[in-house]
N, CA, C and O of each residue as an XYZ file, in Angstrom:
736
protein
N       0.856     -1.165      0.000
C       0.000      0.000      0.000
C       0.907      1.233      0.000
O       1.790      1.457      0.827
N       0.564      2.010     -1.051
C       1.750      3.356     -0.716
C       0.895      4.430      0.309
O      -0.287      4.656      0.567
N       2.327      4.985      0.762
C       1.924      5.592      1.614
C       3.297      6.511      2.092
O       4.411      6.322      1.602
N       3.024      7.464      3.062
C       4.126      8.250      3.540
C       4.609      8.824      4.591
O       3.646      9.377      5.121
N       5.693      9.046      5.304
C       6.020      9.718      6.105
C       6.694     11.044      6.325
O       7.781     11.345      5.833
N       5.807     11.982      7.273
C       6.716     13.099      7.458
C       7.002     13.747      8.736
O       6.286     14.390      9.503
N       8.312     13.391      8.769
C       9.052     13.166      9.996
C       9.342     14.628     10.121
O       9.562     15.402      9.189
N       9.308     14.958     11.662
C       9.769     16.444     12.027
C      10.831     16.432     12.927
O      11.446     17.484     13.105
N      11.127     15.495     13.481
C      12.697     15.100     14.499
C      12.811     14.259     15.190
O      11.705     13.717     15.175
N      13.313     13.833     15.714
C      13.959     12.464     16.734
C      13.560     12.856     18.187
O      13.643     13.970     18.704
N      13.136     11.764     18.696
C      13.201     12.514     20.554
C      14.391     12.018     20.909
O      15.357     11.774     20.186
N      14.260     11.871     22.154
C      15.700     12.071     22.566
C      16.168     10.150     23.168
O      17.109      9.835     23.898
N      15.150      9.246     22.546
C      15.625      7.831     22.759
C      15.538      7.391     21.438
O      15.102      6.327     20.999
N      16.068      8.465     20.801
C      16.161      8.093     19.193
C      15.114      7.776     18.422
O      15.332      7.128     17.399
N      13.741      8.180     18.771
C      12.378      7.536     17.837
C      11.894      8.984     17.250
O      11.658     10.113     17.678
N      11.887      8.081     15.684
C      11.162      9.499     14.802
C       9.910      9.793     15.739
O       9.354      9.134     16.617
N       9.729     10.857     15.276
C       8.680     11.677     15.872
C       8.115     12.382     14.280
O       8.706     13.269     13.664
N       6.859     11.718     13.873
C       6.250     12.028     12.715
C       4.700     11.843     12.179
O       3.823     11.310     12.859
N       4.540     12.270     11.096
C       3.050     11.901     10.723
C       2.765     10.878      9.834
O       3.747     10.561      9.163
N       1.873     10.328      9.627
C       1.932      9.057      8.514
C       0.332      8.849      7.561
O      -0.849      8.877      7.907
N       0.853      8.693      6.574
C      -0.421      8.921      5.470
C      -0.575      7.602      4.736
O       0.123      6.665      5.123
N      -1.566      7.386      3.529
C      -1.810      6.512      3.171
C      -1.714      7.358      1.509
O      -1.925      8.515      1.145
N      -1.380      6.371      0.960
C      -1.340      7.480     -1.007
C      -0.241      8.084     -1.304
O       0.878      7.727     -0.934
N      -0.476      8.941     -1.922
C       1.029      9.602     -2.828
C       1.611     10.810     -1.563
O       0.820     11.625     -1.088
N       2.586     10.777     -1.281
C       2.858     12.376     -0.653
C       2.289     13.833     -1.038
O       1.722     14.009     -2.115
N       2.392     14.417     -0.508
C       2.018     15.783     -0.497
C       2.550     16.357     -2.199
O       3.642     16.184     -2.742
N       1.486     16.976     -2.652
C       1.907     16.909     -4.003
C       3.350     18.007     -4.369
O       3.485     19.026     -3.691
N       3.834     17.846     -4.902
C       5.106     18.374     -5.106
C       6.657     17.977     -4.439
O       7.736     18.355     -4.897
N       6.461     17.167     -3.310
C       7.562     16.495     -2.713
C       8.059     15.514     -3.005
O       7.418     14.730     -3.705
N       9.163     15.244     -2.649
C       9.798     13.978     -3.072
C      10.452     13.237     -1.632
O      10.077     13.905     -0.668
N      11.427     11.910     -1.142
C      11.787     11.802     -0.175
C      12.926     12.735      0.383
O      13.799     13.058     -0.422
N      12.992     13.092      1.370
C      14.029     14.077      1.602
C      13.535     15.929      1.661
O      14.075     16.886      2.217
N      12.750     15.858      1.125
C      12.119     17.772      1.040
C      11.459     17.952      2.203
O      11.086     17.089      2.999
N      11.323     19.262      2.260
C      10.448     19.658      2.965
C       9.366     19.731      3.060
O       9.069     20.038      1.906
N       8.317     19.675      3.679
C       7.315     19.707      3.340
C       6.169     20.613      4.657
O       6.458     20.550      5.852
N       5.224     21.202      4.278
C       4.895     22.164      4.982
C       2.921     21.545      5.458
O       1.890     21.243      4.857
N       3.347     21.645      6.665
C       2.121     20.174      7.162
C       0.875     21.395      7.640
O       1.177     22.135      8.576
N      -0.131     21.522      7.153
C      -1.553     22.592      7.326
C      -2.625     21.321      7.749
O      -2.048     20.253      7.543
N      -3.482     21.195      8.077
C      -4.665     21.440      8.642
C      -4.815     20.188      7.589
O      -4.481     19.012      7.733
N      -5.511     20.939      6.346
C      -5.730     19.731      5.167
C      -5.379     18.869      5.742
O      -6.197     18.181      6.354
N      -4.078     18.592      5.762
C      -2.966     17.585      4.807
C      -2.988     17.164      6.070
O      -3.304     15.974      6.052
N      -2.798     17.569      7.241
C      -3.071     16.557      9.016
C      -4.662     15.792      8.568
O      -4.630     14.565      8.477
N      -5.669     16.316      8.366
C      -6.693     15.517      8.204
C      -6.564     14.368      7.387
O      -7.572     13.683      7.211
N      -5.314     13.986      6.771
C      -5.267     13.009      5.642
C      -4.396     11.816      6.370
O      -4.170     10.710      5.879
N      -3.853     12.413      7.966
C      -3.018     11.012      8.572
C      -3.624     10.519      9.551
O      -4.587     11.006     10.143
N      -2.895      9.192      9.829
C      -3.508      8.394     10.514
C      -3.563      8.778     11.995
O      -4.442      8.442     12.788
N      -2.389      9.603     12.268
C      -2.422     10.312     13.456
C      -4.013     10.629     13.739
O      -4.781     10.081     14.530
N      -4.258     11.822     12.716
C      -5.527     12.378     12.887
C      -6.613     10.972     13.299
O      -7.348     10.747     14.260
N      -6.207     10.060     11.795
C      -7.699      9.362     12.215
C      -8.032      8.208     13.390
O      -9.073      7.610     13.662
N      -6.311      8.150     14.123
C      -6.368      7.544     15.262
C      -7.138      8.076     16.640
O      -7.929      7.558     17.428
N      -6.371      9.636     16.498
C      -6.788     10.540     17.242
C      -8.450     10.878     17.468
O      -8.945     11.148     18.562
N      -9.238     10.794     16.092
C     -10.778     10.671     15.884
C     -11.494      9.647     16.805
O     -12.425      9.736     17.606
N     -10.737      8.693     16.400
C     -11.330      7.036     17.078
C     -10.985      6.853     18.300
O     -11.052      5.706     18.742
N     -10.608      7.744     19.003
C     -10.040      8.019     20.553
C      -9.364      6.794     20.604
O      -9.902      6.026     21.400
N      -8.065      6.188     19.863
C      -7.223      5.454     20.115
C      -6.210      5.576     20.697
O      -5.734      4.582     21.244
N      -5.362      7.181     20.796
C      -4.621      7.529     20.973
C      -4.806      8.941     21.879
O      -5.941      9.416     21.855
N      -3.880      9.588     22.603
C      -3.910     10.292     23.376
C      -3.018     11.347     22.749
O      -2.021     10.870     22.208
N      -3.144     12.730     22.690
C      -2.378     13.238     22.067
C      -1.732     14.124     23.318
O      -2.140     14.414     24.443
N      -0.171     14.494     22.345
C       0.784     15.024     23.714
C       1.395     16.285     22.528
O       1.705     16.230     21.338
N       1.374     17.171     23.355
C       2.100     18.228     22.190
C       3.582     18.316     22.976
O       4.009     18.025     24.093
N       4.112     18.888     21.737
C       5.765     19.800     21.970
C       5.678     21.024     21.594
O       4.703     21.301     20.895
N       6.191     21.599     21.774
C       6.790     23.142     21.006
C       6.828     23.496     19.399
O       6.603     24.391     18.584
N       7.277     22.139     19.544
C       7.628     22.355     17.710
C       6.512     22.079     16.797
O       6.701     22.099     15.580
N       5.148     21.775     17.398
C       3.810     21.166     16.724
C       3.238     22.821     16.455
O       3.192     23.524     17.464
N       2.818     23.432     15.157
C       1.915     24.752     15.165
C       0.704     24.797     15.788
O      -0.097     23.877     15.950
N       0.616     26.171     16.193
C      -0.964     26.574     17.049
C      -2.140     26.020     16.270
O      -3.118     25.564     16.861
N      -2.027     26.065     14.543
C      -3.190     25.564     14.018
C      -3.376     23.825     14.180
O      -4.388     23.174     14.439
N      -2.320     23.493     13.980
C      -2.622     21.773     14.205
C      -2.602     21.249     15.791
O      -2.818     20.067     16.060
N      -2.377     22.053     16.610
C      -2.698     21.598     18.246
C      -4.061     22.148     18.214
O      -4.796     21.651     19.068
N      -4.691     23.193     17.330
C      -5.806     23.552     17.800
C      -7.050     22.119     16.952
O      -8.082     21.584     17.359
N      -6.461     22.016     16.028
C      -7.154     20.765     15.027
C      -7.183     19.739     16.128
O      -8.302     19.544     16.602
N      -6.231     19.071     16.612
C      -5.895     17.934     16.857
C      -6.529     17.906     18.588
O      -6.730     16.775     19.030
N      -6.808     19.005     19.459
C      -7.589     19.689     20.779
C      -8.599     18.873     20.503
O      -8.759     17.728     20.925
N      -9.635     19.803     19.409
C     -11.189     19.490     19.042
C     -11.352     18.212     18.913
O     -12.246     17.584     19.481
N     -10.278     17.597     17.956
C     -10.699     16.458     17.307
C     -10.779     14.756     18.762
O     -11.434     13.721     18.884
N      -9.786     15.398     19.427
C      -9.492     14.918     20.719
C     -10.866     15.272     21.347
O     -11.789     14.527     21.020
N     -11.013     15.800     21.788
C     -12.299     16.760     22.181
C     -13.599     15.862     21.792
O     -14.552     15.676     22.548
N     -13.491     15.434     20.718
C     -14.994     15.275     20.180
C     -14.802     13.598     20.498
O     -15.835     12.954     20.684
N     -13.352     12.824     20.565
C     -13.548     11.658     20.867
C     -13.881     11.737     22.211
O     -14.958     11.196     22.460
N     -13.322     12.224     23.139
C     -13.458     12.214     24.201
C     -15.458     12.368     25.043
O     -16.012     11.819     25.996
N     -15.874     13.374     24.034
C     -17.204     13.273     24.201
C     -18.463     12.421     24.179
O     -19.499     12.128     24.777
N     -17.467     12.148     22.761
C     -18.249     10.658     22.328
C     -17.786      9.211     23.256
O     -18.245      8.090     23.039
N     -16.890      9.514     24.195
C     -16.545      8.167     25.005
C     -15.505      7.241     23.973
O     -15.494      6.010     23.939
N     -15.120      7.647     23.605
C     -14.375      6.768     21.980
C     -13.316      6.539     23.024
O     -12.996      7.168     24.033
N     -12.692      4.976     22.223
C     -11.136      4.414     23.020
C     -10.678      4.775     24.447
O     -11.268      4.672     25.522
N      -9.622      5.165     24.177
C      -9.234      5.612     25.421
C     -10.119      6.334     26.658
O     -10.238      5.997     27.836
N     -10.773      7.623     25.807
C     -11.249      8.152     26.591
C     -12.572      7.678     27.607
O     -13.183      8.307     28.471
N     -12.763      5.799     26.910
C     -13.776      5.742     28.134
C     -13.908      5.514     29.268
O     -14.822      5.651     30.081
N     -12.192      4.878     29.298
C     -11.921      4.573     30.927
C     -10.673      5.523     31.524
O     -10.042      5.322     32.561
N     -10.469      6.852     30.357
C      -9.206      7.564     31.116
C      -9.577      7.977     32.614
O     -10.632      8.406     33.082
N      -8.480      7.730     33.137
C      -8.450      8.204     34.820
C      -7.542      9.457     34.950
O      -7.410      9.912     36.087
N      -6.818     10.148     33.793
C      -6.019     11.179     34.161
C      -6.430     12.496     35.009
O      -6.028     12.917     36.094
N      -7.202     12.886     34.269
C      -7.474     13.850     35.072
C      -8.962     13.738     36.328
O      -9.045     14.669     37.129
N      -9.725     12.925     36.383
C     -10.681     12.040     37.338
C      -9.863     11.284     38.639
O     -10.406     10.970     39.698
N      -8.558     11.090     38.328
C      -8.189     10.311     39.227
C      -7.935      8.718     39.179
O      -8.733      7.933     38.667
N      -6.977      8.428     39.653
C      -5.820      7.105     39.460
C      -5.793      6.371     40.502
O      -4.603      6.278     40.802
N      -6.479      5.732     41.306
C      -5.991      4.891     43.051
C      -5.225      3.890     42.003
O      -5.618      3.294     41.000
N      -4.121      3.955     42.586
C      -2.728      2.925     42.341
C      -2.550      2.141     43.631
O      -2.538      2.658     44.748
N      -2.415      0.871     43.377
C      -2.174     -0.049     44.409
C      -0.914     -0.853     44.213
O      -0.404     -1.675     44.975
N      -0.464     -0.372     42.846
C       0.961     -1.244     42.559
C       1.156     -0.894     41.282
O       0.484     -0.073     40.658
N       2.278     -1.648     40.797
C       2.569     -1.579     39.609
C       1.659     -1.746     38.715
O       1.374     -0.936     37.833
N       0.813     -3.549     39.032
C      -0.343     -3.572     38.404
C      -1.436     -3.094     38.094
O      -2.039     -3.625     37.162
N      -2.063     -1.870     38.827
C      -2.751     -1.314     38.638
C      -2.861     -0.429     37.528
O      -3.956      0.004     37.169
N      -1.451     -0.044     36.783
C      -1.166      0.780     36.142
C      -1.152     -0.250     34.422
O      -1.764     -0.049     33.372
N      -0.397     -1.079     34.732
C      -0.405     -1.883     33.724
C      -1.726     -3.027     32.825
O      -1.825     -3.346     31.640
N      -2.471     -3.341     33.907
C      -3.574     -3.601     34.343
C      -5.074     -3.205     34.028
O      -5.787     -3.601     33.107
N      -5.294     -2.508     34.826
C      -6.485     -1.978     35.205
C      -6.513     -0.465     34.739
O      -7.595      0.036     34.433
N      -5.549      0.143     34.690
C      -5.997      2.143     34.573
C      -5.885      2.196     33.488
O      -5.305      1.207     33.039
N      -6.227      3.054     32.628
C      -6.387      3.858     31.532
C      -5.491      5.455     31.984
O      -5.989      6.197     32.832
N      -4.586      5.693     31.514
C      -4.138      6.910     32.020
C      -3.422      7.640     31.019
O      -3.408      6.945     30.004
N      -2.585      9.147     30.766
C      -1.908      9.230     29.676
C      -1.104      8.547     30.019
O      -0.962      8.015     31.121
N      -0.087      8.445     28.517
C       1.074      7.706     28.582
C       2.652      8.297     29.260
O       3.751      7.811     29.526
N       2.284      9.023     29.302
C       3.566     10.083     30.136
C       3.658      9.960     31.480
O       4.669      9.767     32.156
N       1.963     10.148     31.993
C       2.263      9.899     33.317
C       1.791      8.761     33.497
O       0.778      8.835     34.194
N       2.004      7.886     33.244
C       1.963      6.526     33.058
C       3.578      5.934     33.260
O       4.041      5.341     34.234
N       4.169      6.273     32.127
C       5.479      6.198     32.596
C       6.283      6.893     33.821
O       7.143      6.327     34.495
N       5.992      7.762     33.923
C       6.565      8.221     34.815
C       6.137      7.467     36.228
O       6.879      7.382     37.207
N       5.295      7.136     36.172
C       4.491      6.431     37.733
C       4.714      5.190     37.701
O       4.478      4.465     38.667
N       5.389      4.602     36.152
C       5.774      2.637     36.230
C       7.257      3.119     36.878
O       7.522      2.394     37.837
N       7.968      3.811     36.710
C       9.597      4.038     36.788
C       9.362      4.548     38.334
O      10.412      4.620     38.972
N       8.143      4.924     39.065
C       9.022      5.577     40.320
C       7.998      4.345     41.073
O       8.640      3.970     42.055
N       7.077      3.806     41.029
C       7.060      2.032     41.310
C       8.005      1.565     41.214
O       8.900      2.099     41.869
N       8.326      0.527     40.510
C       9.524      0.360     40.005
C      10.677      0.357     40.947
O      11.058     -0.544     41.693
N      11.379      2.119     40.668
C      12.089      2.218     41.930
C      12.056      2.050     43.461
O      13.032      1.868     44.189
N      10.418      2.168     43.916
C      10.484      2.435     45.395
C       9.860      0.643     45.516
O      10.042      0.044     46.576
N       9.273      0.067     44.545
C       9.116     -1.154     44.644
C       7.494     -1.321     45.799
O       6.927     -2.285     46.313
N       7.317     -0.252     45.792
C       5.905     -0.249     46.655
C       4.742      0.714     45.628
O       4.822      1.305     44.551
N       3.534      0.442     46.782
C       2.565      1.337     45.798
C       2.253      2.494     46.572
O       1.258      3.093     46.164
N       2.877      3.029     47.676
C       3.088      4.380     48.277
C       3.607      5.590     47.743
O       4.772      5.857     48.040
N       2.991      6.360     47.029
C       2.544      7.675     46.452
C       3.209      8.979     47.312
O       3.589      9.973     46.693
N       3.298      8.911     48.490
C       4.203      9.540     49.168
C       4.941     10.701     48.356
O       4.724     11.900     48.178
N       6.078      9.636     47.879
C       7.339     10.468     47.432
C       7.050     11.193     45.870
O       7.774     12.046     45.359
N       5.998     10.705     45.366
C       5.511     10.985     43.862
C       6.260     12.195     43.461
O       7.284     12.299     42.785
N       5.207     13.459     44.269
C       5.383     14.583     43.913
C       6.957     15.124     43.798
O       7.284     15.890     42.892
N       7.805     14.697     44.706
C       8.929     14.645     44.921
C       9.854     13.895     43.524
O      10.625     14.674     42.964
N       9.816     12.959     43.167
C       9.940     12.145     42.002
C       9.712     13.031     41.212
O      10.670     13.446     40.559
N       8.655     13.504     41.039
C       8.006     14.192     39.612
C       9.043     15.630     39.923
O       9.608     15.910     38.866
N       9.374     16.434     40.857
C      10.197     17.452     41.101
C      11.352     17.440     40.153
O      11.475     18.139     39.147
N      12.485     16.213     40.791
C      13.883     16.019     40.171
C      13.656     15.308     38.577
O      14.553     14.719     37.971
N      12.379     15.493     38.111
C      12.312     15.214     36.651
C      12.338     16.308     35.658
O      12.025     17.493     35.770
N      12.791     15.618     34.650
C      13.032     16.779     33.693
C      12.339     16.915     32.927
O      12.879     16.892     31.820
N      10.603     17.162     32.898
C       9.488     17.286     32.259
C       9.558     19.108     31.905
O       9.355     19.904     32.821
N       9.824     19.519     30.680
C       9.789     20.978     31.000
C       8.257     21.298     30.093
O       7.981     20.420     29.276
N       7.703     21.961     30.148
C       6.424     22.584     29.698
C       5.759     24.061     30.122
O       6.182     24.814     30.999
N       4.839     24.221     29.433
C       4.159     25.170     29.597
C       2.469     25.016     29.652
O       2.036     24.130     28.915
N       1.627     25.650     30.308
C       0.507     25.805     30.155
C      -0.207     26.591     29.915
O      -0.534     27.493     30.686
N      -0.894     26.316     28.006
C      -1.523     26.954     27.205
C      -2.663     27.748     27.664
O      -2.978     28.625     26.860
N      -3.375     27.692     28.733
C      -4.465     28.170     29.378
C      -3.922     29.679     30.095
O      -4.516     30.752     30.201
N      -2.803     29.342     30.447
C      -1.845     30.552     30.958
C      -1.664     31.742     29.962
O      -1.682     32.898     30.387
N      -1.520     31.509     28.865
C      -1.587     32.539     27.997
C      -0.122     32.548     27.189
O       0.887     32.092     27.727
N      -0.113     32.982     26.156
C       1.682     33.000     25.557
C       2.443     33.487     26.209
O       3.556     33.217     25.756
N       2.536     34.371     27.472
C       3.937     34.407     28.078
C       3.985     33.553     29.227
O       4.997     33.671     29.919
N       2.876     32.480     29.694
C       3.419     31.599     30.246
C       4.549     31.150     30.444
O       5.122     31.020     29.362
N       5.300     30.777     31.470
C       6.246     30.402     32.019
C       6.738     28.963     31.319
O       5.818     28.312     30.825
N       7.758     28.529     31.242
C       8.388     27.261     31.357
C       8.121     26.699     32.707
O       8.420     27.484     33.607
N       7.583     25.415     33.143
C       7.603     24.733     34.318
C       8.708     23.546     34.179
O       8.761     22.836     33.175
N       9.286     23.452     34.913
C       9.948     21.732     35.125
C       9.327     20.897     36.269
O       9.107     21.301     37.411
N       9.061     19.565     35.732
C       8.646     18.607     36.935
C       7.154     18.757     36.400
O       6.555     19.788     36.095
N       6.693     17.324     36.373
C       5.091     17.553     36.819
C       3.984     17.318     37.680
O       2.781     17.100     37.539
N       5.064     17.474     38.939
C       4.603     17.383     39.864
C       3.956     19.469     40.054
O       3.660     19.709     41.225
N       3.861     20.142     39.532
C       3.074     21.007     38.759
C       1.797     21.260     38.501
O       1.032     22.201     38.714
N       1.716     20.006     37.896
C       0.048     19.533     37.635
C      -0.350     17.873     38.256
O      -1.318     17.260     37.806
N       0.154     17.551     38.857
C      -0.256     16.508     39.453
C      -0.587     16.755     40.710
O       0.056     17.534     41.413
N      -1.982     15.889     41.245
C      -2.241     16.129     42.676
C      -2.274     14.366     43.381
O      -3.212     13.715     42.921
N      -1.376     13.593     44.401
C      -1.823     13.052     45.300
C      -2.671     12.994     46.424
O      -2.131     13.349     47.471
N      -3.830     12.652     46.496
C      -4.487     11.975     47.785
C      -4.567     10.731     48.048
O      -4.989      9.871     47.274
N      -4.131     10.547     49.258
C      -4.671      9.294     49.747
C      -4.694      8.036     48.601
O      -5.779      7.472     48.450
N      -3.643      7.618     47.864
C      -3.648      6.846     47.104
C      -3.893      7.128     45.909
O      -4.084      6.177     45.152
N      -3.953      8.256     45.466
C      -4.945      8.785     44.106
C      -4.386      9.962     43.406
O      -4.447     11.073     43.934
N      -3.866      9.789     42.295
C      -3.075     10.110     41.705
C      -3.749     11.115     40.149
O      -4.102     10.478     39.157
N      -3.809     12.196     40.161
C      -4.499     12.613     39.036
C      -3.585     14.204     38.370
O      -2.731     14.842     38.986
N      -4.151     14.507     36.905
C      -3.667     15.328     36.802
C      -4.361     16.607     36.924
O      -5.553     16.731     36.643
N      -3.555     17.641     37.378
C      -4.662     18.834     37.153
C      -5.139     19.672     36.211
O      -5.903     20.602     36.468
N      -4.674     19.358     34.959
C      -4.784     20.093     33.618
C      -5.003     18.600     32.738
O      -4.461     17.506     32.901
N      -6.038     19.059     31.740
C      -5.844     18.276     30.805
C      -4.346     18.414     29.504
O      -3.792     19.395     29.009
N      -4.204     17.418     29.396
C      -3.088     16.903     28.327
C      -3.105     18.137     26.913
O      -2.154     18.708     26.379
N      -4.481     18.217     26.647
C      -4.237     19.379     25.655
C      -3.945     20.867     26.459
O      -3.629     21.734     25.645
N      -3.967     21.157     27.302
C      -3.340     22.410     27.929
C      -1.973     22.495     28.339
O      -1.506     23.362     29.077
N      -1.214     21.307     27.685
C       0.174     21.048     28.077
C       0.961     21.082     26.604
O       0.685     20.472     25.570
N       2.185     22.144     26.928
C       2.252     22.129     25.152
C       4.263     21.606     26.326
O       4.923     22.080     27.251
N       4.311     20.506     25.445
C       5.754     20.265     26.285
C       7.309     20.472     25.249
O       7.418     20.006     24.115
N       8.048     21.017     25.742
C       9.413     21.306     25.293
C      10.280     20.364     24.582
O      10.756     19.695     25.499
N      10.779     19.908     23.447
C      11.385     19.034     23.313
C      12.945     18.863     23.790
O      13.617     19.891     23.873
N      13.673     17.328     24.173
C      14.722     17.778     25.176
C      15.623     17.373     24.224
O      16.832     17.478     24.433
């Protein structure tokens, strides 16, 4: 099946970071060019139509434009309304009771960021005591900003920021699209 990729950079454990289509490329490109990604031409990848089918959770960077975080918000938005994939059992911002590792792997629905971040500090402390979380999330190097804040928003590090512990329960305080994150 032809089809295409257009890659915008590497993260930092070496994985493209890109969009992916089905058909001929963007008309006028070849492999190797540039190519200049609008609105259209996002509605034509699978990103998008994963993103529709609430399969996927979307995470911004810096380097993604205001028009396609604002596309890709709604479109998020409208799965989420509709209960689609993910969003029918997300616990991110509702709240997470973690009882272990398994719970996470298991049973929650959560983003994938703080998902990871909460298998690695399990993991380390080898218990399901939440305690030290916020602390954990401190000496991390999550840098971001929050879009709700306005464009001179601040840079934050750590997301222990937007995360709140109670009593076992682990949630975030901003949704994922109000997080536009820094690439490292």
């Amino acid at each position: 099946m032809p089809g295409f990729v257009l890659a915008g950079t590497v993260d930092v454990h070496s994985r493209c970071v890109a969009l992916a289509g089905r058909g001929a490329p963007p008309a006028g490109t070849r492999s190797g060019d540039w190519a200049t990604v609008d609105v259209p031409l996002l509605r034509t990848t699978v990103n998008h139509h994963l993103l529709a089918l609430g399969l996927v959770f979307p995470t911004f960077y810096s380097s993604l434009s205001p028009d396609l975080r604002t596309e890709m918000t709604a479109v998020a938005a409208q799965a989420d309304a509709a209960g689609l994939g993910v969003w029918a059992g997300d616990r991110t911002t509702k709240g997470a009771t973690i009882t272990g590792l398994s719970s996470i792997t298991d049973d929650l629905v959560i983003l994938p960021k703080l998902f990871r971040r909460l298998a690695d500090y399990l993991r380390f402390t080898g218990g399901p005591s939440l305690a030290c979380f916020p602390a954990y999330l401190f000496g991390g190097g999550d840098r971001f900003r929050i879009l709700s804040q306005g464009p001179a928003a601040k840079t934050l590090t750590g997301l222990h920021h937007v995360i709140d512990v109670t009593d076992g329960t682990v949630r975030m305080t901003r949704p994922v699209t109000d997080l536009v994150f820094a690439e490292e």
